[in-house]
Each structure stands twice: as structure tokens, then as C-alpha cells.
DSSP file (Angstrom, degrees, kcal/mol; ACC not computed):
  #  RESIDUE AA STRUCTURE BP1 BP2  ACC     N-H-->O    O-->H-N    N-H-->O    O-->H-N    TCO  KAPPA ALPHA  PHI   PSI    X-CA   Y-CA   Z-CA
    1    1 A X              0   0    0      0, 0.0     2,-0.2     0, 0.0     0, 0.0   0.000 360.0 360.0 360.0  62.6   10.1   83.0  104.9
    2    2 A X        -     0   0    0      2,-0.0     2,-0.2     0, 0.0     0, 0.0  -0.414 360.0 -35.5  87.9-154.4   13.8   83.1  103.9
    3    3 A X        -     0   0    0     -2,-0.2     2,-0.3     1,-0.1     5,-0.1  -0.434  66.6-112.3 -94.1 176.6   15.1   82.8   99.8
    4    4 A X        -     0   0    0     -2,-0.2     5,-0.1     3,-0.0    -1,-0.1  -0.668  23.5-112.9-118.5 161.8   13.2   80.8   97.7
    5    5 A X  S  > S+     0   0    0     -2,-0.3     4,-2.0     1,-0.2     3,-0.3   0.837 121.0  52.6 -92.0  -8.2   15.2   77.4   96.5
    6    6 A X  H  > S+     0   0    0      2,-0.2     4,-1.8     1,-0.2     2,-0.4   0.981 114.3  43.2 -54.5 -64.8   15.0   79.2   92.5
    7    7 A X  H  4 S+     0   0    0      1,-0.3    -1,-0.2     2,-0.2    -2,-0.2  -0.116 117.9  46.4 -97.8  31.2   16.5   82.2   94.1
    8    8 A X  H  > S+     0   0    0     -2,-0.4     4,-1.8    -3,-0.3     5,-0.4   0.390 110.6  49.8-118.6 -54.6   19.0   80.1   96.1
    9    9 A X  H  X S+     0   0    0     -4,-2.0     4,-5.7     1,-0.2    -2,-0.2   0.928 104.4  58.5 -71.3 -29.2   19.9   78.1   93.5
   10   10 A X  H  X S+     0   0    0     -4,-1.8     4,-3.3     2,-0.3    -1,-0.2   0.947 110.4  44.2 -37.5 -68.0   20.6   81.3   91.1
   11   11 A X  H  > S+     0   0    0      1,-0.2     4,-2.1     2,-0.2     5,-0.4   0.992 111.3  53.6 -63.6 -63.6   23.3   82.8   93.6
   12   12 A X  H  X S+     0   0    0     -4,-1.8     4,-3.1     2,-0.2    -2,-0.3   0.983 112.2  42.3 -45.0 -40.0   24.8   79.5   94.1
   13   13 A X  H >X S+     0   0    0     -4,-5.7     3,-5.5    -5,-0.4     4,-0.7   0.896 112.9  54.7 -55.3 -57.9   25.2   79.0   90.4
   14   14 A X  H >X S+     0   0    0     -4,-3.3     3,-3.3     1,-0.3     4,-2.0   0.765 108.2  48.6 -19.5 -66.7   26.4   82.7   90.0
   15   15 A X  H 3X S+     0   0    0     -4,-2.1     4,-1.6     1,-0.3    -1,-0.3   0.830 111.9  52.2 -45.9 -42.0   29.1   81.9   92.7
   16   16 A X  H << S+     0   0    0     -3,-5.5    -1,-0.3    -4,-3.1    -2,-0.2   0.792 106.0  54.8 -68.3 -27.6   30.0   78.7   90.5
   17   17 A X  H XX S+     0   0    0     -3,-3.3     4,-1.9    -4,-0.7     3,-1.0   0.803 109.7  43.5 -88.1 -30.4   30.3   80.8   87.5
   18   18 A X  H 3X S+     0   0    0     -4,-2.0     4,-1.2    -5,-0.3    -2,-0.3   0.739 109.8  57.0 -78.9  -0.4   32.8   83.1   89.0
   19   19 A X  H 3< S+     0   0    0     -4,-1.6    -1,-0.2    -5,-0.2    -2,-0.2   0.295 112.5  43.0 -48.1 -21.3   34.6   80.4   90.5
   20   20 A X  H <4 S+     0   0    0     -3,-1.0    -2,-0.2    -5,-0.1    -1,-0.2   0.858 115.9  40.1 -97.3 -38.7   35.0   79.0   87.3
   21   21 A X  H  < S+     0   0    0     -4,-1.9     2,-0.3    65,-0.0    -2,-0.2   0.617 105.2  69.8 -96.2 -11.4   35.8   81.8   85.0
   22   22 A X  S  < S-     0   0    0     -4,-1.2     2,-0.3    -5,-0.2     3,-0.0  -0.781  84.5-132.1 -98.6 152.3   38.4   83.8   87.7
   23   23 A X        -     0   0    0     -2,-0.3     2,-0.1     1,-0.1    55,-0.1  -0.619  32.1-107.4 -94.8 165.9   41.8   81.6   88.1
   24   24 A X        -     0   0    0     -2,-0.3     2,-0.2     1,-0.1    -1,-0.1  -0.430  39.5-111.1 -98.7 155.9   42.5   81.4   92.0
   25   25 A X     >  -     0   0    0     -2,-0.1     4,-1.3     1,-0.1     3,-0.1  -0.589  28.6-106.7-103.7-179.1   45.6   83.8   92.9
   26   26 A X  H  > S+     0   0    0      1,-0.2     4,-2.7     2,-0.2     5,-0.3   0.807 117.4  60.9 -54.7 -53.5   49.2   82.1   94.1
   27   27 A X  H  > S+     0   0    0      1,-0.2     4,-4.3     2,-0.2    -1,-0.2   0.917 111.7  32.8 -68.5 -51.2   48.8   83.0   97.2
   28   28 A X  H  > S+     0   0    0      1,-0.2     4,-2.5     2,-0.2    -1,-0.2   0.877 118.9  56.1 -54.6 -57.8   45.5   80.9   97.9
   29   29 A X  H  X S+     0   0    0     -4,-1.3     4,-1.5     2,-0.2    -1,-0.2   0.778 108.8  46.0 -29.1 -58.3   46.9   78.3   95.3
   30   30 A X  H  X S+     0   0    0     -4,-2.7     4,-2.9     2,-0.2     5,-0.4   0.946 113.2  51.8 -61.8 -64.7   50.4   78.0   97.8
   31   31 A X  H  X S+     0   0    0     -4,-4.3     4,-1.4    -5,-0.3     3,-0.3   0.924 111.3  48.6 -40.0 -52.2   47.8   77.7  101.3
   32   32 A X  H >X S+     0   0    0     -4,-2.5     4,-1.4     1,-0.2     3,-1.2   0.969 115.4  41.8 -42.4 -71.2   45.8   74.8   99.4
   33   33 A X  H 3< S+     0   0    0     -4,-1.5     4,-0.3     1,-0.3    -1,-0.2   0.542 112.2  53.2 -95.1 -10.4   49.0   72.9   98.5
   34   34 A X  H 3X S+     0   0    0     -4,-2.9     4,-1.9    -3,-0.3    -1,-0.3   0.672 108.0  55.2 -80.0 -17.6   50.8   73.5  102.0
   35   35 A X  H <X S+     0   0    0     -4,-1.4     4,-2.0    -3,-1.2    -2,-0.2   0.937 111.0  39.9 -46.8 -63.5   47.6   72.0  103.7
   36   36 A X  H  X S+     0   0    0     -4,-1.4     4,-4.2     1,-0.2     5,-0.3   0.897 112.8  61.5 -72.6 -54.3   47.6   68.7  101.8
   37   37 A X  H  > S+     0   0    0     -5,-0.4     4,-1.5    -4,-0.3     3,-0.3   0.903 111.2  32.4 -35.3 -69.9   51.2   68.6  102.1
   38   38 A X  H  X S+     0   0    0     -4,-1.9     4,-6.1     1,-0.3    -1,-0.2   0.775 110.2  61.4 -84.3 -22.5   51.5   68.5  105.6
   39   39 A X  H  X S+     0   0    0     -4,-2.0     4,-1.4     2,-0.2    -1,-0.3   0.825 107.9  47.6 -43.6 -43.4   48.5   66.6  106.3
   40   40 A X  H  < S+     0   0    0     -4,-4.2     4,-0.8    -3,-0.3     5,-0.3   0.979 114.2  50.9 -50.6 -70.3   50.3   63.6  104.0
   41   41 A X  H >X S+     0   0    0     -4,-1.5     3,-2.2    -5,-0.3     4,-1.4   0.939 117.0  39.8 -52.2 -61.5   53.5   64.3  106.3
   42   42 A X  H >< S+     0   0    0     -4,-6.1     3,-2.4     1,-0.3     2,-1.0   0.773 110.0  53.8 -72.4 -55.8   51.5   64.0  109.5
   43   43 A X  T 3< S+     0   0    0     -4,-1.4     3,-0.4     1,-0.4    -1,-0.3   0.227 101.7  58.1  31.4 -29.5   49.5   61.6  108.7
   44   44 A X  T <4 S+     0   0    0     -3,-2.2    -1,-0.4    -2,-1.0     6,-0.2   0.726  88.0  88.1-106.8 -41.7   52.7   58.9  107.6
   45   45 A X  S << S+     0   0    0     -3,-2.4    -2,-0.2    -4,-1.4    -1,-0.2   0.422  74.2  64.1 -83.5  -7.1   53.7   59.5  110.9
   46   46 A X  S    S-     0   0    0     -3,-0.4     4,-0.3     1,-0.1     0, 0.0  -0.323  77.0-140.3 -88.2 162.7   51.6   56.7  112.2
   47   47 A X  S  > S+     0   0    0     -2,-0.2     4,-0.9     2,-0.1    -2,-0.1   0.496 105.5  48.2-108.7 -20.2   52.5   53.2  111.1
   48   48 A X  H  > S+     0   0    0      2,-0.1     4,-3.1     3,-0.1     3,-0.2   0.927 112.7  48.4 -88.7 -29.8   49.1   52.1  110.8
   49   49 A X  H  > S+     0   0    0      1,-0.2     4,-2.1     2,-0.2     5,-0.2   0.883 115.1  44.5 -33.6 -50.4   48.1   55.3  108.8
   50   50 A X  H  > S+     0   0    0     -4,-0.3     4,-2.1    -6,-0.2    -1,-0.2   0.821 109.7  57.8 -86.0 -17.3   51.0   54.8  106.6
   51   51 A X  H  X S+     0   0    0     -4,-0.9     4,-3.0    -3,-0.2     5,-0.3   0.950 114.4  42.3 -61.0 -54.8   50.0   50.8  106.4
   52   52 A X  H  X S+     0   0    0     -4,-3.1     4,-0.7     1,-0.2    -2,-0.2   0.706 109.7  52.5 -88.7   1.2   46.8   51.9  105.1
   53   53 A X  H  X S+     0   0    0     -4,-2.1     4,-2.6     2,-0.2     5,-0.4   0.831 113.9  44.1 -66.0 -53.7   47.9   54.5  102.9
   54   54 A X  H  X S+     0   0    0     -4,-2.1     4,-1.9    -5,-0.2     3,-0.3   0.999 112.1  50.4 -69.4 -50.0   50.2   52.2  101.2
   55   55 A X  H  X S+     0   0    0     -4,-3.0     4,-1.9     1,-0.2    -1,-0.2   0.797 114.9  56.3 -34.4 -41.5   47.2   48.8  101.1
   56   56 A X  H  X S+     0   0    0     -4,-0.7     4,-1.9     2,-0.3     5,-0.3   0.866 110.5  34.3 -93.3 -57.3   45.1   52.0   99.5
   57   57 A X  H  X>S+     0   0    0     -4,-2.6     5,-2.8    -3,-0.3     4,-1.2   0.729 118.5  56.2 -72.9 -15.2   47.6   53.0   96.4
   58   58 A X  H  <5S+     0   0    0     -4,-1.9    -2,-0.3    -5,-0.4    -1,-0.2   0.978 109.4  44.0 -79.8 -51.4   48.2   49.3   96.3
   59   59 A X  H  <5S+     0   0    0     -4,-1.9    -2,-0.2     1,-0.2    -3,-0.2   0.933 124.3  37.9 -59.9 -58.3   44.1   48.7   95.9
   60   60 A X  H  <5S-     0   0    0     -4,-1.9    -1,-0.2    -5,-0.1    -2,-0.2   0.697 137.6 -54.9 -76.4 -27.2   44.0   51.4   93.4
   61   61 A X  T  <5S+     0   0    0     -4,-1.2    -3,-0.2    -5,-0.3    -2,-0.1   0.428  97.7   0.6 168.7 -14.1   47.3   50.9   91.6
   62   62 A X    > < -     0   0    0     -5,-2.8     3,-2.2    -8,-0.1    -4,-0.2  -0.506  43.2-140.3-168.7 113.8   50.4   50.7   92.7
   63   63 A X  G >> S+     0   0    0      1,-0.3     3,-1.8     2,-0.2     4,-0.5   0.832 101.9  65.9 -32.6 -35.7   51.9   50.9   96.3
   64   64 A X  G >4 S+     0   0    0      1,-0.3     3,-1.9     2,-0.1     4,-0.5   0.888  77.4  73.8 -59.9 -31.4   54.8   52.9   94.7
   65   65 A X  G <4 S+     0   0    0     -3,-2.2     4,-0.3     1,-0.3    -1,-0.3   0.405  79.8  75.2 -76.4   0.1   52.9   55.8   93.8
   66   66 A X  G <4 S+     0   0    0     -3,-1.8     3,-0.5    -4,-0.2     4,-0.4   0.754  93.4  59.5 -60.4 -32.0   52.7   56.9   97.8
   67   67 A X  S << S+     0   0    0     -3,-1.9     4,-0.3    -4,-0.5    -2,-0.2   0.701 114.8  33.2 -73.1 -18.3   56.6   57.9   97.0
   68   68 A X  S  > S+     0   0    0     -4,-0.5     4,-4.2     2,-0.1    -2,-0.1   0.583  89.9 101.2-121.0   2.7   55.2   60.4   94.3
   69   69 A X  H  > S+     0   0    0     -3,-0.5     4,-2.3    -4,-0.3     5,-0.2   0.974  84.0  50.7 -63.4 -63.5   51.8   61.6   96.0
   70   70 A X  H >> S+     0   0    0     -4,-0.4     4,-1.9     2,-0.2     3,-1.1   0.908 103.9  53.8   0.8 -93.2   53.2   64.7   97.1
   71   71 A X  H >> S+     0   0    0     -4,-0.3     4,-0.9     1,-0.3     3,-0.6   0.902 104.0  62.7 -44.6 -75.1   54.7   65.7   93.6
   72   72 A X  H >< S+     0   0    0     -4,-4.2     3,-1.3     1,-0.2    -1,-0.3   0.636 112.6  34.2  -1.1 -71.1   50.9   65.1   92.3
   73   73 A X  H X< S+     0   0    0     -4,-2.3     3,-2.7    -3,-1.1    -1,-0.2   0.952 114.6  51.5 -62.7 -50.5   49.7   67.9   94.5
   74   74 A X  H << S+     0   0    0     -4,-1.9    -1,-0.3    -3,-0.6    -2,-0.2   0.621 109.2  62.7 -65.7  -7.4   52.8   70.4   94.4
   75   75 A X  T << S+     0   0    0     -3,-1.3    -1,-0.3    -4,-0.9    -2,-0.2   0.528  76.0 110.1 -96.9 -20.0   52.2   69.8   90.3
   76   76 A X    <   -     0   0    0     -3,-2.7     2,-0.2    -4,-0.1   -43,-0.1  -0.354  55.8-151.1-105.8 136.1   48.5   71.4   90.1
   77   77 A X     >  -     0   0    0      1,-0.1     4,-1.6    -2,-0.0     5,-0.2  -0.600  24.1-120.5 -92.9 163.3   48.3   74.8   88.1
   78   78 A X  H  > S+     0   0    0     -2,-0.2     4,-2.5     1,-0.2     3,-0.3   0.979 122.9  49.4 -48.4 -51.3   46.0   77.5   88.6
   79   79 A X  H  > S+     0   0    0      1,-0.3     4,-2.2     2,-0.2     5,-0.2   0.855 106.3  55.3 -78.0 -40.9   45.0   77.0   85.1
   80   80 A X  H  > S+     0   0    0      2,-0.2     4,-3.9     1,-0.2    -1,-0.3   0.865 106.8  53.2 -16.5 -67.6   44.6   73.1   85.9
   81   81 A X  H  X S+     0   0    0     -4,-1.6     4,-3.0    -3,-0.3     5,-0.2   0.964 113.6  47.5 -44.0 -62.6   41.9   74.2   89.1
   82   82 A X  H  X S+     0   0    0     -4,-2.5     4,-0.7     2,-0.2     5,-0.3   0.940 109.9  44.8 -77.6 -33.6   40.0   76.1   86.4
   83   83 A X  H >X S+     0   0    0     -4,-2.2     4,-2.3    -5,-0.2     3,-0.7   0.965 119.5  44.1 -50.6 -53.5   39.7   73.6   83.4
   84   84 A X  H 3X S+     0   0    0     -4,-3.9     4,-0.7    -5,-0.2    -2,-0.2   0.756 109.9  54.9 -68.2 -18.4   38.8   71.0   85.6
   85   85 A X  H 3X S+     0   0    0     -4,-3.0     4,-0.6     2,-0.2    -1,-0.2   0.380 105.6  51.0 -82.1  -6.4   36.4   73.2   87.5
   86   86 A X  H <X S+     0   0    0     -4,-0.7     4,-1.8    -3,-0.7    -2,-0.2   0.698 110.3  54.5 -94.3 -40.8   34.4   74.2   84.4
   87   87 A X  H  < S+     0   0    0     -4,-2.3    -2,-0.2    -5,-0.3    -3,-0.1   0.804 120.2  27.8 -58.3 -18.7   34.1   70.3   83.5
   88   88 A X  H  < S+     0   0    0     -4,-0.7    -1,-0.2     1,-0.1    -3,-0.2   0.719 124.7  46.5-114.0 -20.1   32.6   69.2   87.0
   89   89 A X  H  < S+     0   0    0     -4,-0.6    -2,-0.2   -73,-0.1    -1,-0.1   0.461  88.0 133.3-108.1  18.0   30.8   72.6   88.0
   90   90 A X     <  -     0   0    0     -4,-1.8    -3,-0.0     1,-0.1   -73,-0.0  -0.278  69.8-121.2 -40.4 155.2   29.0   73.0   84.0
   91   91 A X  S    S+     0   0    0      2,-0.2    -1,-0.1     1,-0.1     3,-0.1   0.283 111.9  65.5 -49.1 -14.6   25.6   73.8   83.7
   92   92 A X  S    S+     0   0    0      1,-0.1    -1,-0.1     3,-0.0    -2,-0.1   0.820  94.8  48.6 -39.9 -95.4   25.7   70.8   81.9
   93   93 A X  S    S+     0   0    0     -6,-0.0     2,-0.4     2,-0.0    -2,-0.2   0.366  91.0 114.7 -62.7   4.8   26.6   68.4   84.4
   94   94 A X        -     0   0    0     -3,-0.1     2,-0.5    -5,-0.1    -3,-0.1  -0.757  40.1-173.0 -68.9 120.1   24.1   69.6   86.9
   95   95 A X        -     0   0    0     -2,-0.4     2,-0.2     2,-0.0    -3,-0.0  -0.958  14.0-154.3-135.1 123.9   21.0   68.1   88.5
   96   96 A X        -     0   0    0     -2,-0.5     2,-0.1     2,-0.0    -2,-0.0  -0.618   9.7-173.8 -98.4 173.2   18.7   70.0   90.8
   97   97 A X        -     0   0    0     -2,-0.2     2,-0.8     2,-0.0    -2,-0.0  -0.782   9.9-163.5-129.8  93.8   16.3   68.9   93.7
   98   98 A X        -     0   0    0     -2,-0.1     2,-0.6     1,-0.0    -2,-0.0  -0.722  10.6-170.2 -83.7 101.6   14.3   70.9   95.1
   99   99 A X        -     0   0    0     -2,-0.8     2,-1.0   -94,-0.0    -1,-0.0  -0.782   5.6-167.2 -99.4 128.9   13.2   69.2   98.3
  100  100 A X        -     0   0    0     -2,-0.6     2,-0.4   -95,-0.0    -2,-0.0  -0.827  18.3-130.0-106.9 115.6   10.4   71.0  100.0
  101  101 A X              0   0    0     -2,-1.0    -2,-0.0     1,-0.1     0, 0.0  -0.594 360.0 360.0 -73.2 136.1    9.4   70.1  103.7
  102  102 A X              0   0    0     -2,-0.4    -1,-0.1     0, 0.0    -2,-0.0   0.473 360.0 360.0-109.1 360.0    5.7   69.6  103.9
């Protein structure tokens, strides 16, 4: 009847551990960070979009920092993606549930 949710969870981790210990290549790196880009740019193109984008950096910390959201992204390293991606996907920092339907 299918994987078992031990031998599911096994392959995901696997999958987590290379994802953590290989760096993502440029090219992949570039796709990511032209996505986000242009999604910001269209996105601004609305006037209520761009109202609640600014109300949103304002709520969180400063309206100005919509003028520098952009540079944020275009700023992320490979090597960034993989430090932070060992901190959130550790074994460590993990909690299973195994729900079984009855």
C-alpha cells in the first residue's frame, strides 16, 4: 500500500541533506532572483498594490526600505542559500507527525 511514512520521511530528509550540503549553481541562483524581481516590478504597478506594499514595510519598519527591497534580493549569495538552509532544514530543528488515517 504505497511507502511507509518512516521510509517517506527518510528520502525526504535525504533530499534535505543534499540540498543543504550542494550550493545551488548561478544559473538556478540568476532564475530565482529574476522571478522575485519582476514580480516586485509588476506588482508596484498597481496603486493599491504599491499602497499596501508601502503600509507593509511601514508596519514592519520603515516605508523607506520598499526603495531598497530589490537590492536585498539581487544581494543573496549561493553561499548565503546554503548557511541559512542548514540552520532551518537541521535535523535539529525538526518535528515529525506521523498522521495515520484510521
Amino acid at each position: 500500500n504505497g511507502v511507509s511514512l518512516e521510509d517517506a520521511y527518510k528520502l525526504i530528509r535525504q533530499e534535505l541533506d543534499i540540498f543543504t550540503s550542494e550550493q545551488i549553481d548561478n544559473r538556478q541562483l540568476k532564475k530565482v532572483k529574476n522571478k522575485i524581481i519582476s514580480s516586485i516590478i509588476f506588482q508596484d504597478m498597481s496603486v493599491l498594490n504599491k499602497a499596501m506594499n508601502l503600509a507593509l514595510h511601514e508596519l514592519i519598519d520603515d516605508a523607506n526600505n520598499i526603495n531598497i527591497e530589490i537590492n536585498n534580493y539581487t544581494c543573496i549569495t549561493k553561499k548565503d542559500i546554503q548557511r541559512v538552509s542548514k540552520l532551518i532544514f537541521s535535523e535539529n530543528n525538526c518535528s515529525i507527525l506521523y498522521y495515520k488515517a484510521s
